[in-house]
C-alpha positions in Angstrom: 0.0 0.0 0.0 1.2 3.2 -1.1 2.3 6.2 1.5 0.6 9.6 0.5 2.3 12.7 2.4 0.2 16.0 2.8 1.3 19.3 3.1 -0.1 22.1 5.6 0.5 24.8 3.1 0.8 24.4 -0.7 4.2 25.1 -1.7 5.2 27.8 -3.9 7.5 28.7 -6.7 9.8 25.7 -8.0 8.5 23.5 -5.4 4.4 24.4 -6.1 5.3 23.8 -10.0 7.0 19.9 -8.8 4.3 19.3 -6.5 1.6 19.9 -9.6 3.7 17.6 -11.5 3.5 15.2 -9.0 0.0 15.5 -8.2 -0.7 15.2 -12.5 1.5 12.1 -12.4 -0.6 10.3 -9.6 -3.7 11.2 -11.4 -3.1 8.0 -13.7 -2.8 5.8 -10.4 -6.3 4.3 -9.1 -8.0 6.2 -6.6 -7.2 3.8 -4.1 -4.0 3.5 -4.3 -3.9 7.5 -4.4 -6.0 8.2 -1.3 -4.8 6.6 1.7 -6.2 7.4 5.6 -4.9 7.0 8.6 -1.5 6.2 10.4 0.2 6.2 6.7 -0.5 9.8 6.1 1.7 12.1 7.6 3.4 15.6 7.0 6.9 16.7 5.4 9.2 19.1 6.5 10.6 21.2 4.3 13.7 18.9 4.0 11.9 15.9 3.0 10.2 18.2 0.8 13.2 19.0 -0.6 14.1 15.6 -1.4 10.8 14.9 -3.0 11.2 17.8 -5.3 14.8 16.5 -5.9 13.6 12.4 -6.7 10.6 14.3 -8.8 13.3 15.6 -10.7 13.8 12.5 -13.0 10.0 12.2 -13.8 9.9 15.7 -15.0 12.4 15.1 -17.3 11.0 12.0 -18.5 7.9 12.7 -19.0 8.7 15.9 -21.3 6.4 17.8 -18.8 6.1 21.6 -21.0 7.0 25.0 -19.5 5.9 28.4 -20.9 8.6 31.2 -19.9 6.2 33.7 -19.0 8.4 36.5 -20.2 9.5 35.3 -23.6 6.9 32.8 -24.4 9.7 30.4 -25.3 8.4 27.0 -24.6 10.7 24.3 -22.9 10.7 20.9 -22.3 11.0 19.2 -18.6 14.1 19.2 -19.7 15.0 22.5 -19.9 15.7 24.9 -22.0 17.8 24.4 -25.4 19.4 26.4 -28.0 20.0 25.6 -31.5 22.8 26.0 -33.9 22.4 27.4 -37.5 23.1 23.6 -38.8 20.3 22.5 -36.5 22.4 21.2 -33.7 20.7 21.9 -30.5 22.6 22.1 -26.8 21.5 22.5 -23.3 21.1 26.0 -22.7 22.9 25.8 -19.5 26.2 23.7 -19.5 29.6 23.5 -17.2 32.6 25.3 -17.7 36.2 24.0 -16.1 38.6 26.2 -16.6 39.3 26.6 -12.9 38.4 22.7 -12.3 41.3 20.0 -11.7 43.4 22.8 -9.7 43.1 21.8 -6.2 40.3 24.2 -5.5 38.5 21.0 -4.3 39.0 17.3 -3.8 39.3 15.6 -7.4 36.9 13.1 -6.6 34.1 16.0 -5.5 34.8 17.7 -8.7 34.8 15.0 -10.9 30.8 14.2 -9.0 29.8 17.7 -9.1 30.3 17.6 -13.6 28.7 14.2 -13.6 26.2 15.5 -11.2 25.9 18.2 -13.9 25.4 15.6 -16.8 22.4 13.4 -14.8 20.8 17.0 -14.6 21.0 18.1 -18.0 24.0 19.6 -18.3 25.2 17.8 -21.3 27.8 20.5 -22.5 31.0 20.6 -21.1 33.3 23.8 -22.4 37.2 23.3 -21.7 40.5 24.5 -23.2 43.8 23.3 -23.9 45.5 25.8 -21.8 43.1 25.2 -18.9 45.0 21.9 -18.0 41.5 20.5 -17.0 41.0 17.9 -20.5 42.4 15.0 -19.0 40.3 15.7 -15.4 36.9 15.9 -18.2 38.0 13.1 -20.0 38.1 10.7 -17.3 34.5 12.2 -16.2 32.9 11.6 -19.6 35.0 8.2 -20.0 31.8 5.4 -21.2 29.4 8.3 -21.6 31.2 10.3 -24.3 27.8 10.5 -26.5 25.8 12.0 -24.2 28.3 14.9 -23.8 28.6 18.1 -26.4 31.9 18.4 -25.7 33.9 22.2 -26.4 37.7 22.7 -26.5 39.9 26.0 -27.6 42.6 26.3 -29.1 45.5 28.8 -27.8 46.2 31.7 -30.5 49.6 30.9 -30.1 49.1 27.8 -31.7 47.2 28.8 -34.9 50.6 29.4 -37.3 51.8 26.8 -40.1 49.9 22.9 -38.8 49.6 24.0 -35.2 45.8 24.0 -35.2 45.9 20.6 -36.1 48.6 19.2 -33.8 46.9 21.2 -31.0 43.5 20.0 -32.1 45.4 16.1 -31.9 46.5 16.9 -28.5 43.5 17.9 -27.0 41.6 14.8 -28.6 44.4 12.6 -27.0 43.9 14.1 -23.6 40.1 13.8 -23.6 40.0 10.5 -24.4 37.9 11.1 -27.6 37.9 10.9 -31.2 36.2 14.4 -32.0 35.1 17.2 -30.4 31.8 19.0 -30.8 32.7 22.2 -30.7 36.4 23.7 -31.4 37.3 27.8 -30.7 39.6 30.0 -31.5 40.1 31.4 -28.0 41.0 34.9 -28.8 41.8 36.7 -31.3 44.5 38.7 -30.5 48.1 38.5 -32.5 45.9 36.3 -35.1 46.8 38.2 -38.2 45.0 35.4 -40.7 41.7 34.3 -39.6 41.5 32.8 -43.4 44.5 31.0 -42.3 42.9 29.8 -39.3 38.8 29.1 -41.0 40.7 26.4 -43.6 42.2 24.9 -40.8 39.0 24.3 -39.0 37.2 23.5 -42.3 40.3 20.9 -42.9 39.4 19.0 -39.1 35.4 19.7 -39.6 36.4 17.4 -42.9 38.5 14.9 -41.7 35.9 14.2 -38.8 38.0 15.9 -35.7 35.4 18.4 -35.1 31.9 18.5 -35.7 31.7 22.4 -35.6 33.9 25.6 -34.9 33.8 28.8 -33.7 35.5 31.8 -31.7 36.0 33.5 -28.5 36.2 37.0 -27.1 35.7 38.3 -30.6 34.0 41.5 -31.1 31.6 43.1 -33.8 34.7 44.3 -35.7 36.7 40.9 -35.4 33.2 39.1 -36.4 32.9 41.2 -39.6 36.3 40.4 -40.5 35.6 36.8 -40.0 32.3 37.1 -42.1 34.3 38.5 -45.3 36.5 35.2 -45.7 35.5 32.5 -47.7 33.5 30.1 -45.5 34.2 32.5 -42.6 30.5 32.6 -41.7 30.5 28.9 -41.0 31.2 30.2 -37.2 28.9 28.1 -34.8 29.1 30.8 -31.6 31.2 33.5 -30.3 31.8 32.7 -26.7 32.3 35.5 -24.4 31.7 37.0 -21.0 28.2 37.7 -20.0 26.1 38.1 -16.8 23.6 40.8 -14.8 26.6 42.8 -14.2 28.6 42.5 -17.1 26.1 43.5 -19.8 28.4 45.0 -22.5 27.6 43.4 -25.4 24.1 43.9 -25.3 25.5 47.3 -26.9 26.5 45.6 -29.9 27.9 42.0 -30.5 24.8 40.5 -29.0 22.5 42.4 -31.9 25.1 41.5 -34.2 25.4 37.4 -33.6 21.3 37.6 -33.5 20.6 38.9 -37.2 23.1 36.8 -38.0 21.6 34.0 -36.5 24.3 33.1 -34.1 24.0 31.4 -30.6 26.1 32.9 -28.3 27.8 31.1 -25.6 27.9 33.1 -22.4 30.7 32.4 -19.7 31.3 34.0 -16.2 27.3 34.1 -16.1 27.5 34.2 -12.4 30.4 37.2 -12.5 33.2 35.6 -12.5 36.3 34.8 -9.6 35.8 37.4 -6.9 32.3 38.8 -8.2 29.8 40.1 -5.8 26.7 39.4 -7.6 25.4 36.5 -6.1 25.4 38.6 -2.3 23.0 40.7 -4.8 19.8 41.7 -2.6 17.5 41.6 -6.0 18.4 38.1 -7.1 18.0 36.7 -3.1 14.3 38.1 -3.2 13.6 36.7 -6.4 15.1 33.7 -5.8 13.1 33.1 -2.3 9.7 34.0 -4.3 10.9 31.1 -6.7 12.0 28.9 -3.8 15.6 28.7 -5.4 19.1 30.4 -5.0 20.4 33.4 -6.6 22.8 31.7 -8.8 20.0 30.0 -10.3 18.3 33.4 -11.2 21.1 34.9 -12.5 21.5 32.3 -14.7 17.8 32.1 -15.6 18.1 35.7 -16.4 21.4 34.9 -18.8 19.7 32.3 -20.9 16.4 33.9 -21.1 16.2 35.2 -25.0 16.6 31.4 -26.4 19.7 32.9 -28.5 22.4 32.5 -25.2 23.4 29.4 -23.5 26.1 29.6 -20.4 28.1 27.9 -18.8 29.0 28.3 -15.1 31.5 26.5 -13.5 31.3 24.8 -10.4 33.3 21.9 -8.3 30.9 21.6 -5.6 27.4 19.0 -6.3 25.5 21.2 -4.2 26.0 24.4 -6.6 25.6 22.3 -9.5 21.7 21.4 -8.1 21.3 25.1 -7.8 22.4 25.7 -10.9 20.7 23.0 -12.8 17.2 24.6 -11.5 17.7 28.3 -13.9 16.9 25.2 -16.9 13.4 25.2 -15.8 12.8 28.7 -14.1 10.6 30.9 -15.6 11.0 35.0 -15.3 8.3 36.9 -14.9 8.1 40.0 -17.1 8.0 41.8 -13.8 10.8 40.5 -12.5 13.0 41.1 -15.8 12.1 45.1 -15.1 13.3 44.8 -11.3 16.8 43.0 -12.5 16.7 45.8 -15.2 16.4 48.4 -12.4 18.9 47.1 -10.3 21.4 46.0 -13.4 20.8 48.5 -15.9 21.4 47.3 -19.6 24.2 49.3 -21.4 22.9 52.7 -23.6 23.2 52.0 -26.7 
């Protein structure tokens, strides 16, 4: 005989929208086996509750429960939001950066849970970089699971001259463990004189099956343009670059720019960055309590709410990856888009 748990209050926010789910899922059990009286029925705290919300997790995603994001009217899956690539490719909106992973910050073994933690949740891509030191750390966490991964490596532009895209492109397959990546970027573009030098290099790997697509970093609307005006140039998947409440910039102009041109953009320090103060940020803690969730997972709501921006935060700690995981699901309000306007102003144009 099932156990049915009743609540004194009906939850709100993220945990009122799991405890609907779970109320629609028991609506295909019998009656009897839904309703139970007496000594079996008993109250949750708000830990248990937790838990329940957490174990409910799984049945949202597989039962493709739909979202509406009140302010965009972008629909999502129980899975969470997505993005999608020019060549139809779509990602997680929200993936798991490492570039400060595998340094000693934390255990190994807690780091290595916290990405696959990341992975059970949804968070299938997983951006590194050869000068990062973290691809051997990411292979071993995506070792027997590599197809379930969209996997993202840059290359250094030290390394671009003569075959060195290639060799470097080798080495960061060989230290992943894989035969390909997903996703390969120029990381910046500074003391790159020939980006035509550099697109028929990535055309060359994206032909000999290396890479499956390619792209930039920390290039701006000038750099872009350049790009755009070489032969097969506008073959660029994304432009990956810094982006969160209070770094804003290019709203001004590159974000404009990679949306007519139908460009994803891949947003990293969405929570601020090493040393940031925004997630002390008063704004995102009331929101976040109204939602029953953390800051974090606001702010990073609030980074991948146009459909056109997926981020990815980094984190070495499971907990923080749960919090995270949650901005896949949470919707905005309109009204709550014009207080984090107020509070983060966007930049004049």
């Amino acid at each position: 005989m099932r156990t049915i748990v009743r609540y004194t209050r009906r939850p709100q926010g993220i945990y009122g929208q799991l405890n609907r789910l779970h109320d629609q899922a028991g609506s295909a059990l019998s009656r009897r086996d839904r309703i139970v009286k007496g000594k079996n029925t008993r109250l949750l705290n708000r830990r248990e509750f937790s838990g329940l919300c957490a174990a409910l997790g799984s049945f949202v995603t597989s039962s493709g429960a739909f979202a509406l994001d009140a302010a965009t009217g972008a629909a999502s899956t129980g899975a969470g939001r997505t993005v999608k690539f020019r060549d139809g490719t779509i990602v997680p909106a929200l993936g798991q950066g490492s570039a400060g992973l595998g340094k000693g910050r934390h255990p190994v073994a807690e780091e290595e849970e916290a990405l696959r933690t990341g992975l059970s949740l949804g968070m299938t891509l997983i951006d590194t970089a050869e000068i990062y030191g973290s691809e051997e750390f990411i292979g071993r966490v995506i070792a027997g699971q590599r197809n379930r991964v969209f996997l993202v490596s840059k290359v250094w532009p030290s390394h671009v001259t003569g075959n060195g895209i290639a060799r470097a492109c080798e080495a960061s397959l060989a230290r992943l463990g894989t035969d390909h990546l997903d996703l390969y970027l120029l990381h910046w573009p500074n003391r790159v004189t020939d980006f035509s030098h550099v697109v028929r290099a990535f055309e060359d790997l994206h032909a000999a099956g290396k890479i499956r697509a390619w792209g930039v970093s920390n290039f701006k609307v000038s750099d872009m343009e350049k790009l755009f005006q070489i032969p097969q140039g506008d073959r660029c998947a994304t432009n990956q670059v810094p982006y969160s409440l209070d770094d804003r910039g290019i709203e001004r102009g590159l974000l404009p720019w990679c949306e007519r041109h139908g460009m994803p953009v891949m947003a990293y320090s969405p929570l601020g960055g090493p040393g940031a103060s925004l997630l002390r940020d008063p704004t995102l803690a009331r929101i976040g309590a109204a939602h029953g969730c953390s800051a974090a997972a606001v702010a990073l709501a609030w980074s991948i709410r146009s459909g056109n921006v997926f981020a990815i935060p980094e984190s070495g700690s499971v907990a923080h990856v749960k919090e995270n995981a949650v901005a896949l699901t949470l919707p905005l309000t309109p009204q709550e888009l014009q207080t984090l306007d107020a509070a983060h102003p966007p930049p004049s144009r």
